[in-house]
MMTF fields as JSON, N, C-alpha, C and O atoms, coordinates in Angstrom:
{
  "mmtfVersion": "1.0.0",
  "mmtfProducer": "UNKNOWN",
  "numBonds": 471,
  "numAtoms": 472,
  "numGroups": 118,
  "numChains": 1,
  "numModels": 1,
  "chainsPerModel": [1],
  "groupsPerChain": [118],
  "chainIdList": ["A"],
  "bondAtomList": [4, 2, 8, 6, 12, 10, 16, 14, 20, 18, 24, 22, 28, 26, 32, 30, 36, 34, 40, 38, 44, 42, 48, 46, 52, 50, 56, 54, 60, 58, 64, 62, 68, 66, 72, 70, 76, 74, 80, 78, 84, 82, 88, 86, 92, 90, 96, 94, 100, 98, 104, 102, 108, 106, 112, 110, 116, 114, 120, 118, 124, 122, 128, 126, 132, 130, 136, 134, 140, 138, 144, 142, 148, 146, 152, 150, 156, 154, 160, 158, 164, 162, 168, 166, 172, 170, 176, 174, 180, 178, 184, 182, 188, 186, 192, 190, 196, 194, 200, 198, 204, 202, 208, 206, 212, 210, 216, 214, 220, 218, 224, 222, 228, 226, 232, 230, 236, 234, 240, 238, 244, 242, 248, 246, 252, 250, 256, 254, 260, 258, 264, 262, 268, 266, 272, 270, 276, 274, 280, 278, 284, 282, 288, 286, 292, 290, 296, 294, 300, 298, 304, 302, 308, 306, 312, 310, 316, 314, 320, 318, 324, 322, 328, 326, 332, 330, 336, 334, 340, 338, 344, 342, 348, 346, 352, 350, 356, 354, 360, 358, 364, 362, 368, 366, 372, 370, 376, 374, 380, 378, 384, 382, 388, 386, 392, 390, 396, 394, 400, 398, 404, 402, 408, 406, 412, 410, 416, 414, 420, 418, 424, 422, 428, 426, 432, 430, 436, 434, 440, 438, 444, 442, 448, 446, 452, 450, 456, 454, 460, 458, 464, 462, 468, 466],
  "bondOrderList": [1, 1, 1, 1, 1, 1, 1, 1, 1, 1, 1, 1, 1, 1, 1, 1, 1, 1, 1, 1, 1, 1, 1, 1, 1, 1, 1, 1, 1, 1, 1, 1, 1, 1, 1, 1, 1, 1, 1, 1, 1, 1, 1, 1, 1, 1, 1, 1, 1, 1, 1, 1, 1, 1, 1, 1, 1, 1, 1, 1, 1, 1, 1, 1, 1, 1, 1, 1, 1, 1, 1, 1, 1, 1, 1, 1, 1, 1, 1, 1, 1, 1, 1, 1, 1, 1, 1, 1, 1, 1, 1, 1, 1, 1, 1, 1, 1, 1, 1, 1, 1, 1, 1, 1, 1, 1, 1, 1, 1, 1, 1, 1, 1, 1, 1, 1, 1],
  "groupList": [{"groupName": "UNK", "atomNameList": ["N", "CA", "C", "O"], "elementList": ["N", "C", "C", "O"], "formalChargeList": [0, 0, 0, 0], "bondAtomList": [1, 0, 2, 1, 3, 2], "bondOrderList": [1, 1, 2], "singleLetterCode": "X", "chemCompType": "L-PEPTIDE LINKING"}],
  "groupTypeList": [0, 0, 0, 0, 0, 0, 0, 0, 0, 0, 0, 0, 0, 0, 0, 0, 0, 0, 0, 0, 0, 0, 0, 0, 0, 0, 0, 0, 0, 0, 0, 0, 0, 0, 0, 0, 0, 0, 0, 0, 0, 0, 0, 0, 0, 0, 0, 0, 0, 0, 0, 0, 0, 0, 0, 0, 0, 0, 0, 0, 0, 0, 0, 0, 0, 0, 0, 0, 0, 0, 0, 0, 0, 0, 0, 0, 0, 0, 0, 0, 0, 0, 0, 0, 0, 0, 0, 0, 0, 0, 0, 0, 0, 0, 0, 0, 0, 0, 0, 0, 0, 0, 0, 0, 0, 0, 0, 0, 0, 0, 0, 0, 0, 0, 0, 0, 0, 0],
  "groupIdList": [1, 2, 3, 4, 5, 6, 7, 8, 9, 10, 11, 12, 13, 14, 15, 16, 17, 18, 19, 20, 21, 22, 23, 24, 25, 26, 27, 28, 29, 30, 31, 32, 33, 34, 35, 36, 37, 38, 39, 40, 41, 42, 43, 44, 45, 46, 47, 48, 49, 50, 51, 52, 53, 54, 55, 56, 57, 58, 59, 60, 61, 62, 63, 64, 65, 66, 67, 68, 69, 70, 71, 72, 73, 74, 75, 76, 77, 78, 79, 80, 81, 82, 83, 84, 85, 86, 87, 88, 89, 90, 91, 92, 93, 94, 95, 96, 97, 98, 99, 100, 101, 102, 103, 104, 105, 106, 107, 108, 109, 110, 111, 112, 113, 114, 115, 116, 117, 118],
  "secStructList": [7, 7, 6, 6, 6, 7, 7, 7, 1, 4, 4, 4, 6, 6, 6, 2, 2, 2, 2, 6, 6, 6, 6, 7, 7, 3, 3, 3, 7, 1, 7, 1, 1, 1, 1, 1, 6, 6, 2, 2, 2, 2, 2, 2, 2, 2, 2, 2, 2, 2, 2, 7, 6, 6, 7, 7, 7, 3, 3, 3, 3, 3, 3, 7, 7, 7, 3, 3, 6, 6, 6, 7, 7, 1, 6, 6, 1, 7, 3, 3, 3, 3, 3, 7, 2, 2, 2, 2, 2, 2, 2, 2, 2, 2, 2, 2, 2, 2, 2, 2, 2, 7, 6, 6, 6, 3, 3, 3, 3, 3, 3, 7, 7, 4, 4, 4, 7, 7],
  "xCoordList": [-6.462, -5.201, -4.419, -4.292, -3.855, -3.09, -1.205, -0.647, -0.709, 0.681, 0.51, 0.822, -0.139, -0.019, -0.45, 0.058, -1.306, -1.486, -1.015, -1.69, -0.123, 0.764, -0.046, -0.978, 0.708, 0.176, 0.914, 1.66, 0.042, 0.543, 2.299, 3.013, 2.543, 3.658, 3.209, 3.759, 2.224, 1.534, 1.468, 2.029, 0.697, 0.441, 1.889, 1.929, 2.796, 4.007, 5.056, 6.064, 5.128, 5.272, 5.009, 5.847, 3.68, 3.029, 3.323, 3.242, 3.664, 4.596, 5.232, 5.287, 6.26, 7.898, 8.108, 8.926, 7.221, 7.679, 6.707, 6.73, 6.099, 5.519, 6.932, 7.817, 7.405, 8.587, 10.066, 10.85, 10.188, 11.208, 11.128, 11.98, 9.922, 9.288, 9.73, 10.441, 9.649, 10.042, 11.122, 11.636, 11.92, 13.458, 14.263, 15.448, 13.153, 13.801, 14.286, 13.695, 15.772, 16.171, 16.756, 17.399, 16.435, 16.383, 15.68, 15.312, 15.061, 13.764, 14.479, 15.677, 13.781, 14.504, 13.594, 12.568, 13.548, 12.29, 12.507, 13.616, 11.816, 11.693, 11.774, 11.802, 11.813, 12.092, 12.136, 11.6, 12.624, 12.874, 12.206, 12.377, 11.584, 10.945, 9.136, 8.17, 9.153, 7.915, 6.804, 5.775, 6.612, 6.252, 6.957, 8.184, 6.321, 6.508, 6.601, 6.966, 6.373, 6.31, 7.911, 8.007, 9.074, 10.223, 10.79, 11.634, 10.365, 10.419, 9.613, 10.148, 8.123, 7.264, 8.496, 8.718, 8.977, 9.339, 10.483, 10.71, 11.449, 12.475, 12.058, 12.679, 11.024, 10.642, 10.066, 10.286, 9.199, 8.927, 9.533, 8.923, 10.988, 12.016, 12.497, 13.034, 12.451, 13.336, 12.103, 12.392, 11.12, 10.012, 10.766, 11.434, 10.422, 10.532, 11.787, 12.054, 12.563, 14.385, 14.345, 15.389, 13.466, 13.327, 12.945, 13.317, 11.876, 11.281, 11.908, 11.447, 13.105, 13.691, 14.949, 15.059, 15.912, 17.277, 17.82, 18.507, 17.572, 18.426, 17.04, 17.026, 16.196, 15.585, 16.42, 16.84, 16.205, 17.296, 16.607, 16.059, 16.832, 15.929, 16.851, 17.334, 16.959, 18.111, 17.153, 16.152, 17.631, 16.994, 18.091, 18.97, 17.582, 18.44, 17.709, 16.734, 17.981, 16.857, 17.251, 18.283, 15.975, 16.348, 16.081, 15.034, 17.043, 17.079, 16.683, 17.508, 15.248, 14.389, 15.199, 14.86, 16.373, 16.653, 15.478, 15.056, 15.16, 14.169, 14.915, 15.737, 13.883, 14.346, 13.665, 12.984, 13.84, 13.39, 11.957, 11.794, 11.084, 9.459, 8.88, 8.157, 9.479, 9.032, 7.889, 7.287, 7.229, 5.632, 4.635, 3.491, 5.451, 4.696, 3.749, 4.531, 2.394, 2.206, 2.149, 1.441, 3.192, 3.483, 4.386, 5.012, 4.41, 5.748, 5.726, 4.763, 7.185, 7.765, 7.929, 8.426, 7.221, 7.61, 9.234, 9.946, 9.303, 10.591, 11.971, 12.138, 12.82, 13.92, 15.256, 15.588, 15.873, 16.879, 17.787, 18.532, 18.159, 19.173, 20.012, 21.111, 18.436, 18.631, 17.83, 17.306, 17.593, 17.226, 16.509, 16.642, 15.667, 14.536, 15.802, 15.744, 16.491, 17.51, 16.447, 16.537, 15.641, 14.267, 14.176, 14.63, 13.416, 13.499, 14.493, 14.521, 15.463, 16.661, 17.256, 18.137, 17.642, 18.097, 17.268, 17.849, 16.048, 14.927, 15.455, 15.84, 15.346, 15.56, 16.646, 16.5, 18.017, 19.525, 19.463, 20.265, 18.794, 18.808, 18.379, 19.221, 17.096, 16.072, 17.127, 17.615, 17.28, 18.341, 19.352, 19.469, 19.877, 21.115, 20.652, 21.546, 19.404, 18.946, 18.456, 18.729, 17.651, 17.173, 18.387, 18.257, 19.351, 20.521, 21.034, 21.362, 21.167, 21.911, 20.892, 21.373, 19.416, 18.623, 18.464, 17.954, 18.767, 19.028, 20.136, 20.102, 21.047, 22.578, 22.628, 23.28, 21.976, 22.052, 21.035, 21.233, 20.131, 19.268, 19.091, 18.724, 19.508, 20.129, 21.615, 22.727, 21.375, 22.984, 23.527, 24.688, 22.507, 22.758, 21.891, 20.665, 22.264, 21.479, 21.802, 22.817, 20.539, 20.668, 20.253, 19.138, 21.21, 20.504, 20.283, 20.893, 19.183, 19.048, 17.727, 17.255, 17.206, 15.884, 16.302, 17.253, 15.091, 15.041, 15.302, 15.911, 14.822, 14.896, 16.137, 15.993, 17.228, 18.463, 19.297, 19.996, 18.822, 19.368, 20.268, 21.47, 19.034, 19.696, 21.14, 21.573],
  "yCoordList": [0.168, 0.865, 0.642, -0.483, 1.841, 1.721, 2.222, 2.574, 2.1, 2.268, 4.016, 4.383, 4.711, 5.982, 6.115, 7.097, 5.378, 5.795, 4.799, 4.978, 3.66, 2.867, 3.195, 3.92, 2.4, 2.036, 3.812, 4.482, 3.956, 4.954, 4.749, 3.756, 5.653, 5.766, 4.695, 3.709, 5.177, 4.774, 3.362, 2.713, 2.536, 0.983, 0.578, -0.615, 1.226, 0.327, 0.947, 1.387, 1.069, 1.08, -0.542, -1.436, -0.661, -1.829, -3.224, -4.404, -2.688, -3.927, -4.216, -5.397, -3.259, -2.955, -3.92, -4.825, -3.762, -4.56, -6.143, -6.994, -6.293, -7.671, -7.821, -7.907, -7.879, -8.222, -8.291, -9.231, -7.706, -7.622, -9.015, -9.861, -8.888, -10.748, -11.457, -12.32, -11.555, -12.773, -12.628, -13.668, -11.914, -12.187, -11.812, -12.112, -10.678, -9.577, -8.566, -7.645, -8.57, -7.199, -6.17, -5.156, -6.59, -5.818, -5.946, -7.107, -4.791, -4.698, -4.492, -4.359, -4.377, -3.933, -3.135, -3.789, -2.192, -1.066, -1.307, -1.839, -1.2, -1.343, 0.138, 0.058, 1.447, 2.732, 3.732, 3.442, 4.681, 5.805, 7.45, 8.529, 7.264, 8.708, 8.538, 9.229, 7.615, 7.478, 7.378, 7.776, 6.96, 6.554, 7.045, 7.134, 7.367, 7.408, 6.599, 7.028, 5.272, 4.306, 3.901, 2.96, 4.466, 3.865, 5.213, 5.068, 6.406, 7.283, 7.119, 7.293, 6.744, 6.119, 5.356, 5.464, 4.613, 3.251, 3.126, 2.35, 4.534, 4.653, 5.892, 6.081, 6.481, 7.147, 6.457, 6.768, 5.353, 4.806, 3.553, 2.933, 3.223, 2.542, 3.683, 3.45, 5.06, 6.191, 6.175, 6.178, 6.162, 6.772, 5.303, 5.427, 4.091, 3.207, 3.554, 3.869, 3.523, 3.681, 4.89, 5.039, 6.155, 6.95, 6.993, 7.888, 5.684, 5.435, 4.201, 3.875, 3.614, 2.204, 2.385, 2.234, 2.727, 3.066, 1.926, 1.851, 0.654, -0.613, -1.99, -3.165, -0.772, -1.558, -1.199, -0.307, -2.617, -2.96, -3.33, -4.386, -2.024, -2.526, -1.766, -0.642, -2.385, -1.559, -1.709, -2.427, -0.862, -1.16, -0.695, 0.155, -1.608, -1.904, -0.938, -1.406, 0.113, 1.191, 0.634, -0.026, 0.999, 0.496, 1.659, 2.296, 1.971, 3.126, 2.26, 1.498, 2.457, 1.918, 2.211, 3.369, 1.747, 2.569, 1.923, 0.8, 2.212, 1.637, 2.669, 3.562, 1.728, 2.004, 3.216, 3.751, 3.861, 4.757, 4.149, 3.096, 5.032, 3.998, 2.944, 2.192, 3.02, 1.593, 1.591, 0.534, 2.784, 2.395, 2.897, 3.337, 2.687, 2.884, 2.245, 1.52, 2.03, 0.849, 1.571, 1.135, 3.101, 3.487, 2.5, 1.778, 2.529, 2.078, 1.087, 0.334, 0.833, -0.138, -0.81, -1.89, 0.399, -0.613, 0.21, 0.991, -0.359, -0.097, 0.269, -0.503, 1.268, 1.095, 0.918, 1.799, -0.941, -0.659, -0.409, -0.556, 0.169, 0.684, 2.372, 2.907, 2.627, 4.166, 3.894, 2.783, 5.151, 5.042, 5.922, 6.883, 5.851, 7.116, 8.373, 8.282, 9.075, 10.334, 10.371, 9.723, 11.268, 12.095, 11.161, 11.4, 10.044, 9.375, 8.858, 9.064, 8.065, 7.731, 8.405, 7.975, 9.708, 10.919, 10.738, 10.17, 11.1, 11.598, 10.315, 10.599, 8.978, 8.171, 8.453, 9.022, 8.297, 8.028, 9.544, 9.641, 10.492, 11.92, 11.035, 10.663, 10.709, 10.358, 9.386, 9.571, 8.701, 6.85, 7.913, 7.742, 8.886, 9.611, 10.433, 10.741, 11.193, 12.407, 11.333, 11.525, 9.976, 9.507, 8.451, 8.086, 8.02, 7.634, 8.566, 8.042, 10.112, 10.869, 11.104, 11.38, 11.132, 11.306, 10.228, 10.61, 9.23, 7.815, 7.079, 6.2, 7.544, 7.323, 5.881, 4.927, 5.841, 4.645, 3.361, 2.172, 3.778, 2.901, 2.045, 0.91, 3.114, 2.931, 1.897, 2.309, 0.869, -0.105, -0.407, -0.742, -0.242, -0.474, 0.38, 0.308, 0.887, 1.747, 0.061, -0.626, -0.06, -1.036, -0.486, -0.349, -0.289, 0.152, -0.724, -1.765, -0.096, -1.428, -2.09, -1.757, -2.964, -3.324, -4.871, -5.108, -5.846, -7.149, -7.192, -8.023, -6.394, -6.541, -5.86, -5.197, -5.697, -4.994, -6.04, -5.867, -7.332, -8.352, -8.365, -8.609, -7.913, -7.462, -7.11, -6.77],
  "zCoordList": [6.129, 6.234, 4.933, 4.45, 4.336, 3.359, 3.565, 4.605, 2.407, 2.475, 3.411, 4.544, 2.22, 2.995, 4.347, 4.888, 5.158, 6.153, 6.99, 8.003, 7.249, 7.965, 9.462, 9.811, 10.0, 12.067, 12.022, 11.308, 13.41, 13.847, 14.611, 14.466, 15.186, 16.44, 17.497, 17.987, 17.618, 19.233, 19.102, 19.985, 17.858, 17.867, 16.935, 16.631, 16.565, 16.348, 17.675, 17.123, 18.702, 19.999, 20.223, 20.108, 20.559, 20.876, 19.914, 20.255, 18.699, 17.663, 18.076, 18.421, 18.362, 18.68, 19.638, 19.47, 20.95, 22.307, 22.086, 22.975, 21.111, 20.993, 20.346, 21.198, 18.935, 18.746, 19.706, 19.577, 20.203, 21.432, 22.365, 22.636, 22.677, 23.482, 22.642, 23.156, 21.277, 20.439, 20.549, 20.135, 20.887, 20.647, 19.766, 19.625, 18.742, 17.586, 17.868, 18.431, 17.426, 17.962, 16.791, 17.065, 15.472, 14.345, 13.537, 13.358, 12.545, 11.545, 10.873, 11.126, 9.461, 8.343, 7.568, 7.377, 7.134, 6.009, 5.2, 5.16, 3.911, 2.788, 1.96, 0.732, 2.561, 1.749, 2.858, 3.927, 2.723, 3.566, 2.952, 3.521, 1.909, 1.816, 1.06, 1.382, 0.21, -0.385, 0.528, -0.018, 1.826, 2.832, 4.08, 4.037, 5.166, 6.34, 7.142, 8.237, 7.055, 8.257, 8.647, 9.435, 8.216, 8.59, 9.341, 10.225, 9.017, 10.467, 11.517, 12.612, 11.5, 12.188, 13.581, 14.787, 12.395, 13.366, 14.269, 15.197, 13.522, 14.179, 15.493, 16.539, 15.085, 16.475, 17.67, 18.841, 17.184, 18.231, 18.992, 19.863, 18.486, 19.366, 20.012, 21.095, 19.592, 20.414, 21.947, 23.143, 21.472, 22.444, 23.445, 24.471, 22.805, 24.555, 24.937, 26.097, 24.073, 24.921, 25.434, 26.07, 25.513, 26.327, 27.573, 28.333, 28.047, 28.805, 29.82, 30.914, 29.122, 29.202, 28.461, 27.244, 29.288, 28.145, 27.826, 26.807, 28.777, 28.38, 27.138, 26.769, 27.012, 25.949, 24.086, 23.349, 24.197, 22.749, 21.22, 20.905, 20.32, 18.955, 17.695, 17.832, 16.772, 15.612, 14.565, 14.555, 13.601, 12.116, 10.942, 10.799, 10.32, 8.595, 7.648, 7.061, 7.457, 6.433, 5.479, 5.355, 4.287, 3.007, 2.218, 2.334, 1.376, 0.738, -0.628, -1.131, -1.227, -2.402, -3.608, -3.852, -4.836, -5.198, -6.894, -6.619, -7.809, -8.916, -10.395, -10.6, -11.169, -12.698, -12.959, -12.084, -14.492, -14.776, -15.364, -15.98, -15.024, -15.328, -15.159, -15.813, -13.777, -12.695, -12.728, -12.916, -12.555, -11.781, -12.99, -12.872, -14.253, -15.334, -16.326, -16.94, -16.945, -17.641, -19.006, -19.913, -19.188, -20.948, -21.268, -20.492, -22.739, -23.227, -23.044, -22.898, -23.007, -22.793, -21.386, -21.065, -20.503, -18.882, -18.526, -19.155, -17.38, -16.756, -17.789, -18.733, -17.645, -18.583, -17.059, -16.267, -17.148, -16.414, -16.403, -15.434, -17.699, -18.066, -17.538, -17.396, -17.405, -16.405, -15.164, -15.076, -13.762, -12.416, -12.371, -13.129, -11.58, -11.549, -10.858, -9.632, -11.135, -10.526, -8.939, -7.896, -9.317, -8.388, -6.925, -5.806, -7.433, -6.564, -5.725, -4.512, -6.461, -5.386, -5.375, -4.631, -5.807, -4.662, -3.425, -2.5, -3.227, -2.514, -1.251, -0.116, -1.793, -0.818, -0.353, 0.729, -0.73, -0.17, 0.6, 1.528, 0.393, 1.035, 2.244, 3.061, 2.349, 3.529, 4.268, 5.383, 3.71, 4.349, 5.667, 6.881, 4.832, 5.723, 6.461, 7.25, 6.751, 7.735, 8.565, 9.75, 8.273, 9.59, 10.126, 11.295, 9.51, 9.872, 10.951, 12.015, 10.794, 11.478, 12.329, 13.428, 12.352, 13.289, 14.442, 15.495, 14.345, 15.268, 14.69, 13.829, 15.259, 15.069, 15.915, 15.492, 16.98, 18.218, 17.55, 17.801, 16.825, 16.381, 14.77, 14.467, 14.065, 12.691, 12.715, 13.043, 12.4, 11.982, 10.592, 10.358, 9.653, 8.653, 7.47, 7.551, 6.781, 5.252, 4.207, 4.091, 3.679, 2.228, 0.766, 0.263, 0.393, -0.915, -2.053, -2.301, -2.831, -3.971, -3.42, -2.333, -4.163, -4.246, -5.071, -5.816, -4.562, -5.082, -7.163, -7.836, -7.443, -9.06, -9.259, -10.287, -8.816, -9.252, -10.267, -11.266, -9.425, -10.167, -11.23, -11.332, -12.294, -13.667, -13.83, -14.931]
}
């Protein structure tokens, strides 16, 4: 299994409520458009709370935001001086349609990424 093809719906269902037993009642994603697994994930807390309205699960989206020539090995490498535009548009677009798409499940949008540091 790779990034592009993440757990389905159906076996992060079955995540979802193993985590719930532990006593987790919020996830957090790591990007909202490059990948699918954080709509994945917010559909399938919708699917049990469809089935179970007093079942309880939130998530922290993370809107990825990166440098200009992050994922580059030209040049010079990353410039952090500028942002990829394309991309974190693309994300902060995504962060807010699945925000507004699970309004009940969505608590928090994070933007920014571990190397912002800088």
């Amino acid at each position: 299994m790779t990034r592009n093809d993440g757990p389905s719906v159906e076996q992060l269902i079955d995540d979802v409520k193993i985590l719930d037993a532990m006593g987790i009642k919020i996830l957090r994603t790591y990007n909202t458009s490059q990948y699918s697994q954080a709509e994945r994930l917010l559909e399938a807390i919708a699917r049990i709370q469809r089935d179970d309205p007093s079942f309880e699960m939130y998530v922290m989206l993370r809107a990825w935001i990166e440098a200009k020539n992050s994922w580059t090995r030209e040049g010079a490498g990353p410039d952090h001086t500028l942002g990829n535009v394309a991309n974190n548009t693309r994300e902060i677009e995504a962060a807010v349609r699945l925000a507004n798409s699970y309004p009940t499940i969505v608590k928090a949008i994070a933007v920014g990424n571990e190397a912002m540091v800088q």
